[in-house]
N, C-alpha and C positions, 0 to 999 in steps of 0.2 A: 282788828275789827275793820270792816270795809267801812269806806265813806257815808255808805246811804244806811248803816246800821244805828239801829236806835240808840241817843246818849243817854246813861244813865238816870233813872226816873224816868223816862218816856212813857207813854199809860198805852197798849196795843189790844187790842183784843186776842181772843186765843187762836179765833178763826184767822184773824190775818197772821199771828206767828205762824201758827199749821202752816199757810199756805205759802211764805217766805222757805219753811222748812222742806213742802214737795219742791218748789220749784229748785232750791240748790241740789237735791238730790236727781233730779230730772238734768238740769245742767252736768252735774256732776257723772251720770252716767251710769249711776250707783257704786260707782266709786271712788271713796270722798282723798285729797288730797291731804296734806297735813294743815295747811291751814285753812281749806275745807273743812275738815273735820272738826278745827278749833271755830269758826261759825256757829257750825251745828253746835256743838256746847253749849256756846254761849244761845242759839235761838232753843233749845230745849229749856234751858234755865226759865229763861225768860217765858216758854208756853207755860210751863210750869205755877209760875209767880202768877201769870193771867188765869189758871185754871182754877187756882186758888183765890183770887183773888174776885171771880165768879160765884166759887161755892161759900163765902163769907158773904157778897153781897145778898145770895139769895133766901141766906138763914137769916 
């Protein structure tokens, strides 16, 4: 995990994961390196956990 990546429990919205998610793909050139592509991982998990964590609040 890079330095400036959220530590566990961090609370992010889904809009700023999305946009941590274009910008390393944008960096990346569209093609992700190995530990590249372990980032995205972990920032998809993490959009995820926000998208849900949206559709809970909003019920």
């Amino acid at each position: 995990m890079s330095p400036d990546s959220p530590t566990r429990g961090s609370v992010r919205s889904a809009a700023e994961v999305n946009e941590q998610i274009r910008a390393l793909w944008m960096r990346a050139g569209g093609t992700l390196s190995a530990q590249e592509r372990a980032e995205y991982e972990l920032l998809v998990v993490e959009w995820a956990a926000a998208i849900r964590g949206d559709v809970i609040e909003a019920a």
